[in-house]
Biopython code that builds the backbone (N, CA, C, O; Angstrom):
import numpy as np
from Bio.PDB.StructureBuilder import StructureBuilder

atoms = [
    (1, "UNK", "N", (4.946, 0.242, -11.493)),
    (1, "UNK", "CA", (3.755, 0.288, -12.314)),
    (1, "UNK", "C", (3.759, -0.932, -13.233)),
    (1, "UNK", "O", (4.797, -1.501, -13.571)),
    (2, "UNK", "N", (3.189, -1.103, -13.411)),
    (2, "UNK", "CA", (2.175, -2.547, -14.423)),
    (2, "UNK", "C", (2.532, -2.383, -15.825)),
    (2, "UNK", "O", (2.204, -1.337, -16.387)),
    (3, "UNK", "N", (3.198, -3.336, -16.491)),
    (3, "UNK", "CA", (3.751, -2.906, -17.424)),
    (3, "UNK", "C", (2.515, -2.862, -18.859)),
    (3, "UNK", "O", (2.659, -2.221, -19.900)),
    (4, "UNK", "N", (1.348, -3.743, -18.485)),
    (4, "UNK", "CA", (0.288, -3.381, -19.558)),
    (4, "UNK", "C", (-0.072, -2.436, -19.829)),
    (4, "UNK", "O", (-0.680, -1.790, -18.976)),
    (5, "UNK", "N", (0.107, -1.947, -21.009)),
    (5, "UNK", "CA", (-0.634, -0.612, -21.492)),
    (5, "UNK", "C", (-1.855, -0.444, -21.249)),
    (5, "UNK", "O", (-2.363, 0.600, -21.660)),
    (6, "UNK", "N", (-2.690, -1.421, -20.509)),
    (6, "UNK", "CA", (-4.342, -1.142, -20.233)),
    (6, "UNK", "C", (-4.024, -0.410, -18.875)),
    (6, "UNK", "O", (-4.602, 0.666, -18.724)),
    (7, "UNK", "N", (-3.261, -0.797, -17.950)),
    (7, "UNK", "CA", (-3.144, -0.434, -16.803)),
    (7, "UNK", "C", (-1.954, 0.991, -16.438)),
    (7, "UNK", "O", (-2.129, 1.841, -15.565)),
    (8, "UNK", "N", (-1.028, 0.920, -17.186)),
    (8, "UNK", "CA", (-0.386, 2.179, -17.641)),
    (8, "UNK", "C", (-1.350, 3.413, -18.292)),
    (8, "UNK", "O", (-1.282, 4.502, -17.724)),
    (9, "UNK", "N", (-1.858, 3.337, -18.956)),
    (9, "UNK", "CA", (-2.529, 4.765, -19.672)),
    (9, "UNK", "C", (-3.315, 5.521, -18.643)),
    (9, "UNK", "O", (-3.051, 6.687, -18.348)),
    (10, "UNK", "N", (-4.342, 4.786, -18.076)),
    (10, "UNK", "CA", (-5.134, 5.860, -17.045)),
    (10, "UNK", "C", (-4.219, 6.047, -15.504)),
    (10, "UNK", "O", (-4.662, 6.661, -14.533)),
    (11, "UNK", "N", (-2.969, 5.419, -15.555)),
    (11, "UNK", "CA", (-2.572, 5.534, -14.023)),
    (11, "UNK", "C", (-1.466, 6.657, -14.486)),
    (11, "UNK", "O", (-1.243, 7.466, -13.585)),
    (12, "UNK", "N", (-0.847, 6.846, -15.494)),
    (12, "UNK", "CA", (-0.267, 7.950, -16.326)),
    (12, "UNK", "C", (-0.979, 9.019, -16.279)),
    (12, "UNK", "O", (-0.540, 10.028, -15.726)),
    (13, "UNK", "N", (-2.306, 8.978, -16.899)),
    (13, "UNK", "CA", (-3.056, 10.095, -17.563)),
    (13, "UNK", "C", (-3.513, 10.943, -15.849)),
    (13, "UNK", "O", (-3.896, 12.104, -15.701)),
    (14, "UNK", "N", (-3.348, 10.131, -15.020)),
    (14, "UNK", "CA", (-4.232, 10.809, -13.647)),
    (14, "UNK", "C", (-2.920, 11.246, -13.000)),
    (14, "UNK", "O", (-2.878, 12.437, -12.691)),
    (15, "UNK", "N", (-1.535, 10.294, -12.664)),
    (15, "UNK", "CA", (-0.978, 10.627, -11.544)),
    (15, "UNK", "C", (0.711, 11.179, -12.232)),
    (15, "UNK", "O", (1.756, 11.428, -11.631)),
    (16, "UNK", "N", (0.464, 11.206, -13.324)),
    (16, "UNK", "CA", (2.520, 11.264, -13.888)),
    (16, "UNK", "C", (2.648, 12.816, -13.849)),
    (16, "UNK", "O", (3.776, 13.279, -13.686)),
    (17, "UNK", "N", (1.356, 13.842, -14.014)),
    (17, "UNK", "CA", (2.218, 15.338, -13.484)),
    (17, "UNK", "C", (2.227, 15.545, -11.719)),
    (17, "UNK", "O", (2.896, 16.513, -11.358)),
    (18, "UNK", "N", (1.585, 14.772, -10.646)),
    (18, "UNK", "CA", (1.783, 14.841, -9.369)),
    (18, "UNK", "C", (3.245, 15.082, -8.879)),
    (18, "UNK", "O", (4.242, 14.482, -9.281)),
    (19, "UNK", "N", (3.200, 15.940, -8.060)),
    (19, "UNK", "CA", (4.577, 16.462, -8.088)),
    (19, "UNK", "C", (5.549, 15.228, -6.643)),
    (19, "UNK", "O", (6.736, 15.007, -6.404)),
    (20, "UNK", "N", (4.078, 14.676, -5.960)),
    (20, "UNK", "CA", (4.694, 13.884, -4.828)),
    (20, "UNK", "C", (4.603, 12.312, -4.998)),
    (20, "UNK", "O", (4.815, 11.563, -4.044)),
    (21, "UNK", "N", (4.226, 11.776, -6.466)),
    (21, "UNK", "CA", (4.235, 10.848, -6.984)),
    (21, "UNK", "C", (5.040, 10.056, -8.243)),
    (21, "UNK", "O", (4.614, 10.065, -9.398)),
    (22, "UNK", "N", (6.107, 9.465, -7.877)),
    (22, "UNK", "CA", (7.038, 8.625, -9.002)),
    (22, "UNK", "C", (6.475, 7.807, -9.570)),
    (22, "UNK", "O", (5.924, 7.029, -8.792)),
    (23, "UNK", "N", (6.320, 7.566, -10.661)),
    (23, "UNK", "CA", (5.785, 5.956, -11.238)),
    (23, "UNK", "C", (6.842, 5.740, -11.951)),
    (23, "UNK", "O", (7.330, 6.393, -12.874)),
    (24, "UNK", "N", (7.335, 4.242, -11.184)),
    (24, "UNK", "CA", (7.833, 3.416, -11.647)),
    (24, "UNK", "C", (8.006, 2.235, -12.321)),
    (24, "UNK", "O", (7.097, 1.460, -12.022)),
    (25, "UNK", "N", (8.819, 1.744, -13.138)),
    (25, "UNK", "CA", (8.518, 0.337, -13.562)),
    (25, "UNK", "C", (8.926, -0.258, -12.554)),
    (25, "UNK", "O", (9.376, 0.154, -11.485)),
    (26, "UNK", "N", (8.564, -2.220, -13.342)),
    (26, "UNK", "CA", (8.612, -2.733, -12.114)),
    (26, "UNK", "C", (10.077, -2.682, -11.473)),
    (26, "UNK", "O", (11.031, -2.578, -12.245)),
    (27, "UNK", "N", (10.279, -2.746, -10.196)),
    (27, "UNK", "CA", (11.914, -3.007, -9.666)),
    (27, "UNK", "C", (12.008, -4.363, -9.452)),
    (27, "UNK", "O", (11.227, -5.299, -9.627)),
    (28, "UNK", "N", (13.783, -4.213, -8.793)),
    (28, "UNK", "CA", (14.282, -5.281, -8.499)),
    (28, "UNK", "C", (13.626, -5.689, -6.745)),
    (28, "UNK", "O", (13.080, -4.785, -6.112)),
    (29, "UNK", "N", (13.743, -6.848, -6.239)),
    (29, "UNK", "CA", (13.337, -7.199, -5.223)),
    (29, "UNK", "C", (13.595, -6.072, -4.168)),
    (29, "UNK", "O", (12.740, -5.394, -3.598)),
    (30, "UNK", "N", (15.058, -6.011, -4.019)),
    (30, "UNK", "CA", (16.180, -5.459, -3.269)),
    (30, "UNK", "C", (15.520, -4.118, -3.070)),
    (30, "UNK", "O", (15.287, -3.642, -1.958)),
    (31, "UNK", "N", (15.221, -3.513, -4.273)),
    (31, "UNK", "CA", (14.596, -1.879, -4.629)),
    (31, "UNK", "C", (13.323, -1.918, -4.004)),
    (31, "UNK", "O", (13.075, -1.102, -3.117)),
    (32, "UNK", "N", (12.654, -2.593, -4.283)),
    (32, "UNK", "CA", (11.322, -2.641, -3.615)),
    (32, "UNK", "C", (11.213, -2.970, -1.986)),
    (32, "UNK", "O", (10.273, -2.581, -1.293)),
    (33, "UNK", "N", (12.248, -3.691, -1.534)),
    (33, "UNK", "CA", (12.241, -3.446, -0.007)),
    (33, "UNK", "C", (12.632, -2.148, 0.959)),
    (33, "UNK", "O", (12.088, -1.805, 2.009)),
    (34, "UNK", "N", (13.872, -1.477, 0.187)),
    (34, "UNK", "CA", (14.682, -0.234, 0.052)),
    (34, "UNK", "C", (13.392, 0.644, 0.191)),
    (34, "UNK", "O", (13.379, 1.411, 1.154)),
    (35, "UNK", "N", (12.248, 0.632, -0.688)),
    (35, "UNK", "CA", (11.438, 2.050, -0.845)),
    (35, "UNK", "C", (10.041, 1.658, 0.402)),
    (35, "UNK", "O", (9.554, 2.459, 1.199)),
    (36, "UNK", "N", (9.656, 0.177, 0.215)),
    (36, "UNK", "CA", (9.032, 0.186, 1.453)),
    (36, "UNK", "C", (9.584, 0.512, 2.814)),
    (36, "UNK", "O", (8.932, 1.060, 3.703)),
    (37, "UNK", "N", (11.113, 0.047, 2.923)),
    (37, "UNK", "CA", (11.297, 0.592, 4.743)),
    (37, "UNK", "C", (11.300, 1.740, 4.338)),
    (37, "UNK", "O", (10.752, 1.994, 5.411)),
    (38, "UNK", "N", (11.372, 2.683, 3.859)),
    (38, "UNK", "CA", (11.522, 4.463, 3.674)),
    (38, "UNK", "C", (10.028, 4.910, 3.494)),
    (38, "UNK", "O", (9.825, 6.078, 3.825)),
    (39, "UNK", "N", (9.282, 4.428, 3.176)),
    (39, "UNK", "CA", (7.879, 4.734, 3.216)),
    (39, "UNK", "C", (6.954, 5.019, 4.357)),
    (39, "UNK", "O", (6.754, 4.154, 5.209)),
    (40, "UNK", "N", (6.495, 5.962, 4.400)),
    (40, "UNK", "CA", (5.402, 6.201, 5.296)),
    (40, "UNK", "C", (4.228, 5.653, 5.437)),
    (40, "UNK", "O", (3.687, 5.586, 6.541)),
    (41, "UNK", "N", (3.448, 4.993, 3.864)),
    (41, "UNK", "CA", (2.299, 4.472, 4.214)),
    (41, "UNK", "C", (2.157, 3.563, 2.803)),
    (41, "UNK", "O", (2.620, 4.076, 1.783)),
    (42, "UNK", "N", (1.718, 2.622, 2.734)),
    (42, "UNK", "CA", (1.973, 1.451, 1.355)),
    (42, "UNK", "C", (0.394, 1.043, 1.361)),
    (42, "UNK", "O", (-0.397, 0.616, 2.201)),
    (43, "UNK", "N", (0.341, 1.509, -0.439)),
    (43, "UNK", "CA", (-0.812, 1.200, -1.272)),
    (43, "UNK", "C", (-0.521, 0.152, -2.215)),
    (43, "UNK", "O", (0.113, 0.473, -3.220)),
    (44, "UNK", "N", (-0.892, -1.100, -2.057)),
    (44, "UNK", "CA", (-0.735, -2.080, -3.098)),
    (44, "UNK", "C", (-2.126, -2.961, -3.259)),
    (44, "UNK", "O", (-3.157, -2.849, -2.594)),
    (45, "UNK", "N", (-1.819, -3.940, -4.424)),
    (45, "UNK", "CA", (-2.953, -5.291, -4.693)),
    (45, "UNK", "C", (-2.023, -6.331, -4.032)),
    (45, "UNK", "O", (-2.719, -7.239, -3.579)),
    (46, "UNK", "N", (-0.522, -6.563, -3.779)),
    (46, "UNK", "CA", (-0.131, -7.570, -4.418)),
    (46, "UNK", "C", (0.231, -8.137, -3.092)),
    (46, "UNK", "O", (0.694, -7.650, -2.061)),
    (47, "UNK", "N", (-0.200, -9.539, -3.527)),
    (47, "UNK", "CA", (-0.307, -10.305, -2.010)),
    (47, "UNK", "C", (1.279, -10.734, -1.606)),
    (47, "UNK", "O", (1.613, -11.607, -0.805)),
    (48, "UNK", "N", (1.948, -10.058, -2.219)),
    (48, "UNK", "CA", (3.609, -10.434, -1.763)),
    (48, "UNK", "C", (3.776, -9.147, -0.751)),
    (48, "UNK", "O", (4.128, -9.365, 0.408)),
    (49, "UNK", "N", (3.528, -7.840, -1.185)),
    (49, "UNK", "CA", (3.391, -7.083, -0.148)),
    (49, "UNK", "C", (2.885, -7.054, 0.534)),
    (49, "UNK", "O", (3.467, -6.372, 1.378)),
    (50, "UNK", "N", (1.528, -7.545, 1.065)),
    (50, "UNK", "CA", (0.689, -7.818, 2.251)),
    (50, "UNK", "C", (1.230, -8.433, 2.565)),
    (50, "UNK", "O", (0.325, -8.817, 3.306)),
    (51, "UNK", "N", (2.476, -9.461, 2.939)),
    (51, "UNK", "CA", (3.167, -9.915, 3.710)),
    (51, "UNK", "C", (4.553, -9.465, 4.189)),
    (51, "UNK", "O", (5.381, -9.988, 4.935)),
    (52, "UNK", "N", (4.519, -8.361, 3.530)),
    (52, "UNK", "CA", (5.993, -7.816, 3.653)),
    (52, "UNK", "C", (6.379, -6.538, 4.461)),
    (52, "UNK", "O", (7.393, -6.118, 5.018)),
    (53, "UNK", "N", (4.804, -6.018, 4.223)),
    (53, "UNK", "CA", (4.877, -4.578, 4.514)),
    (53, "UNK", "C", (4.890, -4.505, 6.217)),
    (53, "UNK", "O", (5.567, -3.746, 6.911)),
    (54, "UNK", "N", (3.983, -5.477, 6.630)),
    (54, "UNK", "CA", (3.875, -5.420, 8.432)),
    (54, "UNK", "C", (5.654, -5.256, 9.210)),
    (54, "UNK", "O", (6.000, -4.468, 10.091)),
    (55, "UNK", "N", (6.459, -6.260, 8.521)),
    (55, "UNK", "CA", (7.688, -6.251, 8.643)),
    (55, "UNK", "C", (8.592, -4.998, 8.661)),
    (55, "UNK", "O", (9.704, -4.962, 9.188)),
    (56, "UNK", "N", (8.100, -4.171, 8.145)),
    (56, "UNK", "CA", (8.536, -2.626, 7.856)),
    (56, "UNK", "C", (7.887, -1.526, 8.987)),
    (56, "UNK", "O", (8.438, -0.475, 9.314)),
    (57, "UNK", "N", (6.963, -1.878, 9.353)),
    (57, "UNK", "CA", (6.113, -1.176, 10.238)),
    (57, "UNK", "C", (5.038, -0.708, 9.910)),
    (57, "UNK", "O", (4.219, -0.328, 10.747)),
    (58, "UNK", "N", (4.753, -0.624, 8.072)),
    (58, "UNK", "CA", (4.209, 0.355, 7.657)),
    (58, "UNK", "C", (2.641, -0.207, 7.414)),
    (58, "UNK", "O", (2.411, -1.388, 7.152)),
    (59, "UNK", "N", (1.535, 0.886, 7.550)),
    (59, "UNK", "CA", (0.635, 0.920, 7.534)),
    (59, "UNK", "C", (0.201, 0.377, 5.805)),
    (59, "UNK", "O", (0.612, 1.015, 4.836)),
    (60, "UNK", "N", (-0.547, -0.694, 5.679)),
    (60, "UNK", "CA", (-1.018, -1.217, 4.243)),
    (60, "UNK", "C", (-2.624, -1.433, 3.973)),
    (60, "UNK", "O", (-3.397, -2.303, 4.374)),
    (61, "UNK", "N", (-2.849, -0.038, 2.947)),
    (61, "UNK", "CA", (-3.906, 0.094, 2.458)),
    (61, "UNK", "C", (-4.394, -0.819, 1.280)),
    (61, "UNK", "O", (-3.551, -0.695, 0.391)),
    (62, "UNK", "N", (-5.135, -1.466, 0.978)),
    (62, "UNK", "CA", (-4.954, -3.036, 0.178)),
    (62, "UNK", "C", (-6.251, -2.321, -0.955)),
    (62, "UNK", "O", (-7.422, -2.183, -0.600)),
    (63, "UNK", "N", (-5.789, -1.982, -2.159)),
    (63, "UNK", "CA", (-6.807, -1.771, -3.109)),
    (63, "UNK", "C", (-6.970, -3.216, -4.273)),
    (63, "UNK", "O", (-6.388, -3.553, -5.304)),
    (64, "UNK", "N", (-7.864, -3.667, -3.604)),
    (64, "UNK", "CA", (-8.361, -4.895, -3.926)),
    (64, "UNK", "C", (-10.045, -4.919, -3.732)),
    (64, "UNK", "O", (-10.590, -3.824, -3.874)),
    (65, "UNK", "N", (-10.709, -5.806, -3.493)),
    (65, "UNK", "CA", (-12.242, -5.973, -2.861)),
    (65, "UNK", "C", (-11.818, -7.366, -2.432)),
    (65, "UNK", "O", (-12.644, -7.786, -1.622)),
    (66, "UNK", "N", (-10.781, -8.310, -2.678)),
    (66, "UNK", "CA", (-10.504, -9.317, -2.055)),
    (66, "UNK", "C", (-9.222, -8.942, -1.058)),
    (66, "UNK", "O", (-8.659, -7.850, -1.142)),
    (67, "UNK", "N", (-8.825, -9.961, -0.112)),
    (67, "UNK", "CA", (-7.598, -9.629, 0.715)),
    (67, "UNK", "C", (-6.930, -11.546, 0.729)),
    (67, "UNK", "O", (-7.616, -12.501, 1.094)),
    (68, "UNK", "N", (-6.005, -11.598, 0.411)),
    (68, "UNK", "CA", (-5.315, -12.806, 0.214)),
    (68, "UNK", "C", (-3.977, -12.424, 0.574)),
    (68, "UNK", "O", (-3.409, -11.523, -0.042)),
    (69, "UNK", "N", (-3.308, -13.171, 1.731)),
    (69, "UNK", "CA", (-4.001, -13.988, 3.088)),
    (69, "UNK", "C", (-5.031, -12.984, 3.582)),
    (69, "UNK", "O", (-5.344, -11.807, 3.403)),
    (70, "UNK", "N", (-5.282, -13.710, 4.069)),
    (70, "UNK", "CA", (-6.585, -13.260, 5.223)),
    (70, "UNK", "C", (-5.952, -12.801, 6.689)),
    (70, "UNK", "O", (-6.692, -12.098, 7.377)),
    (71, "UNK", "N", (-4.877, -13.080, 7.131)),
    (71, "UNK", "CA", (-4.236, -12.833, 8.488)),
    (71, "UNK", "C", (-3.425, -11.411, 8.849)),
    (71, "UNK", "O", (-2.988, -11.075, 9.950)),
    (72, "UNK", "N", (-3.362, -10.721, 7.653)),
    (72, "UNK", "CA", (-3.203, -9.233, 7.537)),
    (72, "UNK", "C", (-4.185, -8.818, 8.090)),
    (72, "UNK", "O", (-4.089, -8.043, 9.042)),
    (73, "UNK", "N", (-5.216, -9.191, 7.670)),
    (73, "UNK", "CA", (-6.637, -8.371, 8.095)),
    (73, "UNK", "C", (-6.526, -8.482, 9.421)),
    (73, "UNK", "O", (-6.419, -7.585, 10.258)),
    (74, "UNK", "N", (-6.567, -9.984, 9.598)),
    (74, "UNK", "CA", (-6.931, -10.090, 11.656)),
    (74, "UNK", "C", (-6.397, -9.495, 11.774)),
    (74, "UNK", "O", (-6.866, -8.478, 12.284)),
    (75, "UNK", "N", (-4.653, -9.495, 11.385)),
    (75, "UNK", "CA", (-4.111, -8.752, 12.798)),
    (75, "UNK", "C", (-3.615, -7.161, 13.046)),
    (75, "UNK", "O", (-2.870, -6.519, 13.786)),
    (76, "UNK", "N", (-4.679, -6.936, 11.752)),
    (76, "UNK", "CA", (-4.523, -5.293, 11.856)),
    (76, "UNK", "C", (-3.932, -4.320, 11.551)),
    (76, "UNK", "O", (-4.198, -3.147, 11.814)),
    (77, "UNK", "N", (-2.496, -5.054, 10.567)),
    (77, "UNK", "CA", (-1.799, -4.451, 9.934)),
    (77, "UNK", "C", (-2.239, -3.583, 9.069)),
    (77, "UNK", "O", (-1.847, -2.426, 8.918)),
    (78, "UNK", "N", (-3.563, -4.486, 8.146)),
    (78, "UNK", "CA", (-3.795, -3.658, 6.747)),
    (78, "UNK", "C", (-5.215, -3.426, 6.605)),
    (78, "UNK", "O", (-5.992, -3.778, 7.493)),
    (79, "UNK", "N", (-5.430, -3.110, 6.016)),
    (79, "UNK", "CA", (-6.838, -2.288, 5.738)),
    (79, "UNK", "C", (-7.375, -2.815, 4.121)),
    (79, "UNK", "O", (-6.681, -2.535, 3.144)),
    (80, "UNK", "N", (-8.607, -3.557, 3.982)),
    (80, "UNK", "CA", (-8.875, -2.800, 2.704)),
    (80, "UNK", "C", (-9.529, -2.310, 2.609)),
    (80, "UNK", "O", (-10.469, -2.133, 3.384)),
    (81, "UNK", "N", (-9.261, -1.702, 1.248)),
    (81, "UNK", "CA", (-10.238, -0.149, 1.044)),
    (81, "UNK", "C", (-10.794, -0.072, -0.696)),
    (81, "UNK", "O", (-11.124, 0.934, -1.325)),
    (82, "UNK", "N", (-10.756, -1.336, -1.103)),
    (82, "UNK", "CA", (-11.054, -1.529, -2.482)),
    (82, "UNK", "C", (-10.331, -0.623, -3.274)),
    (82, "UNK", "O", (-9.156, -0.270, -3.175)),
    (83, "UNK", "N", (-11.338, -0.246, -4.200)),
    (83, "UNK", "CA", (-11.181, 0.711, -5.260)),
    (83, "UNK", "C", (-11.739, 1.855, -5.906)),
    (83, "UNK", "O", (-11.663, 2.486, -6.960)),
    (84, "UNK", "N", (-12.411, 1.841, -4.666)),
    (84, "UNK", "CA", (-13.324, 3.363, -4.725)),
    (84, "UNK", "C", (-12.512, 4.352, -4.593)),
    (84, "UNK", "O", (-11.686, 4.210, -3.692)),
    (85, "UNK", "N", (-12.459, 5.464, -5.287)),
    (85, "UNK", "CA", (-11.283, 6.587, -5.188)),
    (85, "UNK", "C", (-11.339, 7.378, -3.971)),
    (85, "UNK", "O", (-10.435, 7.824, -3.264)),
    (86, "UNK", "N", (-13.156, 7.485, -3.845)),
    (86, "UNK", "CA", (-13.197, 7.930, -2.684)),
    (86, "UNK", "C", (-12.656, 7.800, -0.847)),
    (86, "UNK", "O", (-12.375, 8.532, 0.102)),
    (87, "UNK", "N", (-12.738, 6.668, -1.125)),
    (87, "UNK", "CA", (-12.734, 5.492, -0.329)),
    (87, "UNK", "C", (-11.264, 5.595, 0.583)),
    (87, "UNK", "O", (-10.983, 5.811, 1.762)),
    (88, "UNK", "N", (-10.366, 5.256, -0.920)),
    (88, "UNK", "CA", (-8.973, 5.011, -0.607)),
    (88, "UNK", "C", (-8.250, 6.271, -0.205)),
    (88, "UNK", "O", (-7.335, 6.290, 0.618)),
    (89, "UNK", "N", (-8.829, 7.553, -0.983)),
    (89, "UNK", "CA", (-8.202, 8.963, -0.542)),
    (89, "UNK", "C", (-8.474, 8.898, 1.261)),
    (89, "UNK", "O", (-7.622, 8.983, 2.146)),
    (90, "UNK", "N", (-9.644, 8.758, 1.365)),
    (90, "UNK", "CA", (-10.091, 9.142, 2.931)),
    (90, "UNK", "C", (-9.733, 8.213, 3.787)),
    (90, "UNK", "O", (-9.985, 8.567, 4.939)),
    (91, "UNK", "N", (-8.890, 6.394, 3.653)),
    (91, "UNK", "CA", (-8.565, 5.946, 3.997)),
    (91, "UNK", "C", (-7.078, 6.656, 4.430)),
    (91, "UNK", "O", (-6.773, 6.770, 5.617)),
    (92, "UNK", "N", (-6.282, 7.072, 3.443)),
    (92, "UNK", "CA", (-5.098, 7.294, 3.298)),
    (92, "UNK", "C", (-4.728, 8.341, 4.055)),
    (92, "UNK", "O", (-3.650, 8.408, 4.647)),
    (93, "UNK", "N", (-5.957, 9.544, 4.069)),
    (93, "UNK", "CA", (-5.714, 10.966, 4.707)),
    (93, "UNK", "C", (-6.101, 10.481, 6.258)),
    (93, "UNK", "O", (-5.478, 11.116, 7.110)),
    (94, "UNK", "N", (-6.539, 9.997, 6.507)),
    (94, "UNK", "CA", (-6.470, 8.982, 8.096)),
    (94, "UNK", "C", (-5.216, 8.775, 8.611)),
    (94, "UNK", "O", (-4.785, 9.439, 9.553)),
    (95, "UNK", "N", (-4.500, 7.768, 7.981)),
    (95, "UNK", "CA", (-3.636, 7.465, 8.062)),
    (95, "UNK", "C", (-2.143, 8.861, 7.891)),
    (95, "UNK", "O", (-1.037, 8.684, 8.401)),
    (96, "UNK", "N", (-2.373, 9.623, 7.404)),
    (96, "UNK", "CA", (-1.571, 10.596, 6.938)),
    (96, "UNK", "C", (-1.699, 11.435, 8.135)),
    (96, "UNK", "O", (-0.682, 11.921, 8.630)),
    (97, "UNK", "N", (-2.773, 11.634, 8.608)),
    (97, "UNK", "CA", (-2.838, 12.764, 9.698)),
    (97, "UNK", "C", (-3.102, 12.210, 11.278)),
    (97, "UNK", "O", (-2.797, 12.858, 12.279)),
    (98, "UNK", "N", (-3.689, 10.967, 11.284)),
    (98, "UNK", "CA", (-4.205, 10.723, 12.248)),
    (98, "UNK", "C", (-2.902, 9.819, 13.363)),
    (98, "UNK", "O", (-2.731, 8.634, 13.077)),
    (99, "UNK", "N", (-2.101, 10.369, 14.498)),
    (99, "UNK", "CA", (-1.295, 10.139, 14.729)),
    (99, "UNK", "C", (-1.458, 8.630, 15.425)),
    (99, "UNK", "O", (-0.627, 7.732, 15.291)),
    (100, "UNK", "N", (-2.911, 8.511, 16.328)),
    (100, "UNK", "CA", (-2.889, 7.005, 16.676)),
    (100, "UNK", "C", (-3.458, 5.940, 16.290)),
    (100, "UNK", "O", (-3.386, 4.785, 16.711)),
    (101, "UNK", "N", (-4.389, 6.697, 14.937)),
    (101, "UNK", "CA", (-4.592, 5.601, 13.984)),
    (101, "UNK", "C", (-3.527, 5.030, 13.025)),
    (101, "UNK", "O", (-3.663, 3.940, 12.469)),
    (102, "UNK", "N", (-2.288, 5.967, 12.843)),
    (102, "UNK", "CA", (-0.840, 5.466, 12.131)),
    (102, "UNK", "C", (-0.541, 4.150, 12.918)),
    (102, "UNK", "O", (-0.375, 2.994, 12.530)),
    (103, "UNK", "N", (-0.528, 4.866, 14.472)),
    (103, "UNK", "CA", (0.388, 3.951, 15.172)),
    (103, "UNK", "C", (-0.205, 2.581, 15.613)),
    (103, "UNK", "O", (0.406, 1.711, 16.234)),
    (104, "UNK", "N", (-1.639, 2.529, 15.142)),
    (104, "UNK", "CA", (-2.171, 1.449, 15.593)),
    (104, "UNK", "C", (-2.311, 0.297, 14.764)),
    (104, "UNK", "O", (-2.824, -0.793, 15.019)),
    (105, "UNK", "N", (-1.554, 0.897, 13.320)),
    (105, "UNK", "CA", (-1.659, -0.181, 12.356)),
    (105, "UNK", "C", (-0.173, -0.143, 12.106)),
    (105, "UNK", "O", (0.127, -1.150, 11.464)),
    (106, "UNK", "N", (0.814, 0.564, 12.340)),
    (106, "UNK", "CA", (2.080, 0.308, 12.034)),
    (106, "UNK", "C", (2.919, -0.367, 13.708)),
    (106, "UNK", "O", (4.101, -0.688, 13.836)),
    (107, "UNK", "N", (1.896, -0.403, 14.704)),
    (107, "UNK", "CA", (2.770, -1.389, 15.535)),
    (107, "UNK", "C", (2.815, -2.718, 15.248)),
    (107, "UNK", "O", (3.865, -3.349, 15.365)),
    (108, "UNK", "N", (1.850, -3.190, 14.903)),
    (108, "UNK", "CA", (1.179, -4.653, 14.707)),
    (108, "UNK", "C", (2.229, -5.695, 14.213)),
    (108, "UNK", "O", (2.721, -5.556, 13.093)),
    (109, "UNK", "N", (2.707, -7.088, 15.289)),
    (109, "UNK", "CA", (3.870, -7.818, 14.416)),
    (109, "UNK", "C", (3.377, -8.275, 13.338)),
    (109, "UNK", "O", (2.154, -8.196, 13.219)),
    (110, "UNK", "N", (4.184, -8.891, 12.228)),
    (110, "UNK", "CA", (3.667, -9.423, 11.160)),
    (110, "UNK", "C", (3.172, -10.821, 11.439)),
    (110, "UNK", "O", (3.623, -11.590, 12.287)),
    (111, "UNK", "N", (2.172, -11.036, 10.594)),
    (111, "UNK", "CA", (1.686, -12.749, 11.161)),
    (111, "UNK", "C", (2.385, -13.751, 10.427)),
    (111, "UNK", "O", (1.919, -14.886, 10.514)),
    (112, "UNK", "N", (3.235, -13.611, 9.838)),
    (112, "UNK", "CA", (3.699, -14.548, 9.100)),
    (112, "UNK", "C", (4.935, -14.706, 9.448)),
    (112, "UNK", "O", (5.527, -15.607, 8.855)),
    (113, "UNK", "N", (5.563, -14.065, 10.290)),
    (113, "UNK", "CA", (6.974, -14.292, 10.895)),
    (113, "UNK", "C", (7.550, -13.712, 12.227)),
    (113, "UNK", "O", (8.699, -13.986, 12.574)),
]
sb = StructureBuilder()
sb.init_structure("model")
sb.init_model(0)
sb.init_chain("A")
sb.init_seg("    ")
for serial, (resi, resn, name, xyz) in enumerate(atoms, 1):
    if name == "N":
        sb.init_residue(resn, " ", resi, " ")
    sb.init_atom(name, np.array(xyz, "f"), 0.0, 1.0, " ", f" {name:<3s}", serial, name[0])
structure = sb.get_structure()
């Protein structure tokens, strides 16, 4: 989690009693690769993970309205889905249930390596 208090208070106030959700500060590199390969499905902005996550296998939902690189997108790894709440839930529950829409974004090699 984002260490600004603008961006901490409402991501607190909505998701810190969820019983299937940790918020964390930020980690170490090492930690953050550790929890992506163990992950089932990766929600980020940050254009270091849009390059990282294909490498893992894992399906990347991009809450942004921009996508930087652009070669995630082609090649199908990631999705964006802005920041509509709506949006991103029904993106995610796709991905959560849908067994060959998982597999069709978590086969994909990464384009960057």
């Amino acid at each position: 989690m984002h260490l600004n208090p603008n961006v901490q208070q409402p991501v607190k106030a909505i998701l810190s009693d969820h019983p299937r959700i940790a918020l964390l500060p930020p980690i170490p590199y090492s930690a953050r690769l550790w929890l992506m390969e163990r992950a089932h499905l990766i929600l980020s902005d940050s254009c270091g993970i849009q390059e990282e996550a294909p490498s893992f296998g894992k399906p990347l939902l991009v809450i942004h309205h921009t996508t930087e690189p652009p070669e995630v997108l082609d090649a199908g790894c990631t999705k964006r889905v802005g920041t509509d709440t709506t949006n991103i839930v029904n993106e995610a529950r796709v991905l959560m249930g849908d067994v060959a829409a998982y597999a069709k974004m978590s086969t994909k090699p990464n384009p960057f390596w």
